[in-house]
C-alpha positions as CSV (number, residue, x, y, z in Angstrom):
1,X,-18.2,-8.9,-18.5
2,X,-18.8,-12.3,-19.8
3,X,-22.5,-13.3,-19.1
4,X,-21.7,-16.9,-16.9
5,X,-23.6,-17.6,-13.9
6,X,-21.1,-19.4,-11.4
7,X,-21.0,-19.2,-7.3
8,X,-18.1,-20.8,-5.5
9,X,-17.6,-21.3,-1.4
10,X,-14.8,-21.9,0.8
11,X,-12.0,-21.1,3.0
12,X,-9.8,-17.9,2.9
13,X,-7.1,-16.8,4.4
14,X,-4.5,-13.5,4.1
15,X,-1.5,-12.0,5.7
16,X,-0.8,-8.6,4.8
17,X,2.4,-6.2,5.4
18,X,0.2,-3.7,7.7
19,X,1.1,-4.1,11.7
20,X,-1.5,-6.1,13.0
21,X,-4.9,-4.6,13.3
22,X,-4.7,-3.7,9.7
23,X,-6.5,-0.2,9.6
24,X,-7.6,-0.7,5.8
25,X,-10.9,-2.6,6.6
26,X,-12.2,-0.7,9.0
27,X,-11.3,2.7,7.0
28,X,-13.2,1.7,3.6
29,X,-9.4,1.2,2.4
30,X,-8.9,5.0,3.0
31,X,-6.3,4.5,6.2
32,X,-2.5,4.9,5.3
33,X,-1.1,1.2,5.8
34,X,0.9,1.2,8.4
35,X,4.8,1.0,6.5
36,X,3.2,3.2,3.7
37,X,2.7,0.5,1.5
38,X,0.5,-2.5,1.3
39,X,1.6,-5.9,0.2
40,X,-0.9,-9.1,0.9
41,X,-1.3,-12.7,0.1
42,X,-4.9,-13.7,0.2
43,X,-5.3,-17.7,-0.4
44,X,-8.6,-19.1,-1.0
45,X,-9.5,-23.2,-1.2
46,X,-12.8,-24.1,-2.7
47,X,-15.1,-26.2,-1.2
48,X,-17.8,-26.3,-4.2
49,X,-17.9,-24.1,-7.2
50,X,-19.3,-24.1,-10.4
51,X,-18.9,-21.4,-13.2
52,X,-21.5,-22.2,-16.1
53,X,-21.0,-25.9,-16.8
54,X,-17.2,-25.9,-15.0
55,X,-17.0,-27.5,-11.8
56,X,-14.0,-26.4,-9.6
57,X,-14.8,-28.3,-6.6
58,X,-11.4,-28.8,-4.7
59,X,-9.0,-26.4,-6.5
60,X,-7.3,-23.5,-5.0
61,X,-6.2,-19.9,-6.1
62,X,-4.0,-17.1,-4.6
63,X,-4.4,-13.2,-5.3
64,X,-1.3,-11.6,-5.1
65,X,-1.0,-7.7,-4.7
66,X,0.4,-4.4,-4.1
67,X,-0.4,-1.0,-3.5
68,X,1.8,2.3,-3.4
69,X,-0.1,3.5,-0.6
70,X,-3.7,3.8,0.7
71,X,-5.4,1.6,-1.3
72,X,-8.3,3.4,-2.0
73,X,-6.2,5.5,-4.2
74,X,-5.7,3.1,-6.4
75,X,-2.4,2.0,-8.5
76,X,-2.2,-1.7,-7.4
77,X,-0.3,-4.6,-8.6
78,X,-2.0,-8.0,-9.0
79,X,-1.1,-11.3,-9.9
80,X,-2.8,-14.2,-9.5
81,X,-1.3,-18.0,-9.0
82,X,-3.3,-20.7,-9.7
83,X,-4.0,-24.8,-8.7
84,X,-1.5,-26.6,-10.9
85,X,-3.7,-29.1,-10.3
86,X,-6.6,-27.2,-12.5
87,X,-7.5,-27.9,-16.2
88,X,-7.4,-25.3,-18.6
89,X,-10.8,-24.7,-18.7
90,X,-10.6,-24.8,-14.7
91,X,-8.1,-21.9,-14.8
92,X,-9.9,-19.8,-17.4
93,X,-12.7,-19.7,-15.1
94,X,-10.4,-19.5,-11.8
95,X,-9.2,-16.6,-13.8
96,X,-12.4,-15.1,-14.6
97,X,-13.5,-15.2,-11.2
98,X,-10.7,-14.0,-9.1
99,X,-9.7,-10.9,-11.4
100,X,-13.6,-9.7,-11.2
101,X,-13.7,-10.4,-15.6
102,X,-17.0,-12.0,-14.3
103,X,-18.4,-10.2,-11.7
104,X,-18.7,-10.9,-8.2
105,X,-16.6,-9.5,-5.2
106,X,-13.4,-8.7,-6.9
107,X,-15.6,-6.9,-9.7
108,X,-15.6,-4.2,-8.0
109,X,-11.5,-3.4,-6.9
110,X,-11.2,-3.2,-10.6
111,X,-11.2,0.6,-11.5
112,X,-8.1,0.3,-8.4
113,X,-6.2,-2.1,-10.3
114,X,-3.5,-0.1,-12.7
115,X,-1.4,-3.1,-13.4
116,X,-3.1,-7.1,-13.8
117,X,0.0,-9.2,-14.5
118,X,-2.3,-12.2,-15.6
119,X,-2.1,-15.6,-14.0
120,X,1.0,-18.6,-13.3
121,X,0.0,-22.0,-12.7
122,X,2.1,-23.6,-9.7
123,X,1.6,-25.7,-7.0
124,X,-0.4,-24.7,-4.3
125,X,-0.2,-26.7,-0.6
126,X,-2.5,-25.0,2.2
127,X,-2.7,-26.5,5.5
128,X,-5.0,-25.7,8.4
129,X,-5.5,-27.1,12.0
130,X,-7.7,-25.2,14.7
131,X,-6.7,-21.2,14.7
132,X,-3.9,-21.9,12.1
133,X,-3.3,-21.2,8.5
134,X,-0.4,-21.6,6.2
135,X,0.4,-21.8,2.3
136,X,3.5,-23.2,0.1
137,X,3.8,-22.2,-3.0
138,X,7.2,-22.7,-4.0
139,X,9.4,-19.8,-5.1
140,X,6.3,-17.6,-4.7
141,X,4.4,-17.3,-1.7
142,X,5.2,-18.8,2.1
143,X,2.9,-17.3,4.9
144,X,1.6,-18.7,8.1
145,X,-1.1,-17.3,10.2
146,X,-3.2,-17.8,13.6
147,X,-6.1,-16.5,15.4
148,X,-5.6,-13.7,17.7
149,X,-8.1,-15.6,21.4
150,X,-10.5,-14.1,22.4
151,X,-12.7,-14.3,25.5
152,X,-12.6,-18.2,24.6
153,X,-9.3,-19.5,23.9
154,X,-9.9,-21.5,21.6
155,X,-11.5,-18.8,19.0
156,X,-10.7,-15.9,17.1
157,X,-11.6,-12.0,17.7
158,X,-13.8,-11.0,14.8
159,X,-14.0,-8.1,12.3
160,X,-17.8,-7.7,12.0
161,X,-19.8,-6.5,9.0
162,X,-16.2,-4.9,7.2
163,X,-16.2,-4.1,3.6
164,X,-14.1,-6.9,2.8
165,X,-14.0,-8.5,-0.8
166,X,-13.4,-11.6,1.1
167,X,-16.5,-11.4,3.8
168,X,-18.0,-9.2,5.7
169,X,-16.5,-11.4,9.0
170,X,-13.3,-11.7,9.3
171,X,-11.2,-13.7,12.3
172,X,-8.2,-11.4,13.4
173,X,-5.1,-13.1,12.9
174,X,-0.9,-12.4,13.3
175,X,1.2,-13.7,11.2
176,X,4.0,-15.7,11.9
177,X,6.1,-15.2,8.5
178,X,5.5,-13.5,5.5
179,X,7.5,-14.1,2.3
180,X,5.9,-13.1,-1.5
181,X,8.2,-13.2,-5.1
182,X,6.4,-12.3,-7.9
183,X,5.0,-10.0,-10.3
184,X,7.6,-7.6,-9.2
185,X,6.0,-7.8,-5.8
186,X,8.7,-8.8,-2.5
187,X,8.4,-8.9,0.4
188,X,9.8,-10.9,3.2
189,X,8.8,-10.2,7.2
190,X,9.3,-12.5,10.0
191,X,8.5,-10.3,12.9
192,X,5.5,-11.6,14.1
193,X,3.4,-8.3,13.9
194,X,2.3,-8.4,10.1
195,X,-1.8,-8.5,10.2
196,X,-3.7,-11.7,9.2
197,X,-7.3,-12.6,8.9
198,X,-9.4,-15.9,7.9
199,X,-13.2,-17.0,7.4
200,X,-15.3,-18.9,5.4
201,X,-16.2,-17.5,2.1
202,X,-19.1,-17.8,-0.5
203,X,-19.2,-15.6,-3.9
204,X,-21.2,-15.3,-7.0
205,X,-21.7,-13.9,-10.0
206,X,-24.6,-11.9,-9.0
């Protein structure tokens, strides 16, 4: 692991292929996903970041993966996609960051990880408005999201204090439609079941 202090925040949002509640984050990622298999799209936007002298205020990156089955058992796929927007010193660290080569959250999914199939660079449109979330990435990755209400309307159910590598509070989402092509990894569902989840995120190297 490279020794670079960095810390970025954000948003982050995900739709996986589990029937929504997803039982892998309340399980320690020991539960059987609910087809057998997982496949999820987790999109994050950052608000501020900085790794060592690199500032990445603004950019946004997409982890792309699969598993064979519970996910605690390892095996998975990953790919990540990257702001076309980004330098090349911006991706490195982008890179860095989101494959756990530095540290921090992802760090630790890496002895689960059989199969990294490095990093694209495409373009990457997110758009949000109250309990909804939805990505573009063309040719790669189209999912759409929104809050499961709660009590009040006009806010999500929450996932308290989960083992999440996103955060430990997670909004309870459904989403809407599900479509992923690449690294090997596809998988389309419109059904309106799928599992979804967003929240604010904050990471760092230590």
């Amino acid at each position: 692991m490279a020794n670079v202090r960095w810390q970025i925040s954000g948003e982050y949002f995900e739709a996986c292929s589990c029937d929504s509640v997803c039982p892998c984050p309340t399980s320690g990622l020991a539960a059987r996903p609910t087809k057998g298999y997982c496949a999820a799209g987790l999109v994050f936007r950052v608000g501020q970041g900085l790794h060592g002298s690199t500032r990445l205020d603004g950019l946004s990156f997409a982890v792309l993966l699969r598993t064979p089955g519970p996910m605690v058992q390892g095996d998975w796929t990953v790919g990540l996609i990257l702001d076309e927007g980004a330098s090349a010193e911006q991706r490195d660290a982008l890179t860095a960051i989101a494959s756990g080569r530095d540290g921090g959250p992802m760090a630790a999914l890496g002895p689960l990880i059989s199969h990294f199939e490095g990093a694209q660079a495409k373009p990457i449109r997110i758009e949000s408005s109250g309990m909804r979330r939805s990505v573009s990435i063309p040719g790669v990755l189209d999912i759409a999201v929104e809050g499961i209400a709660g009590a009040k309307q006009n806010e999500p159910i929450y996932l308290d204090n989960v083992g999440h590598p996103a955060a430990q509070r997670l909004a309870l989402a459904k989403a809407s439609r599900s479509h992923m092509h690449a690294f090997g990894i596809d998988w389309d569902d419109t059904s309106g079941r799928n599992n979804g989840h967003f929240a604010p995120f904050a990471w760092s190297s230590s």
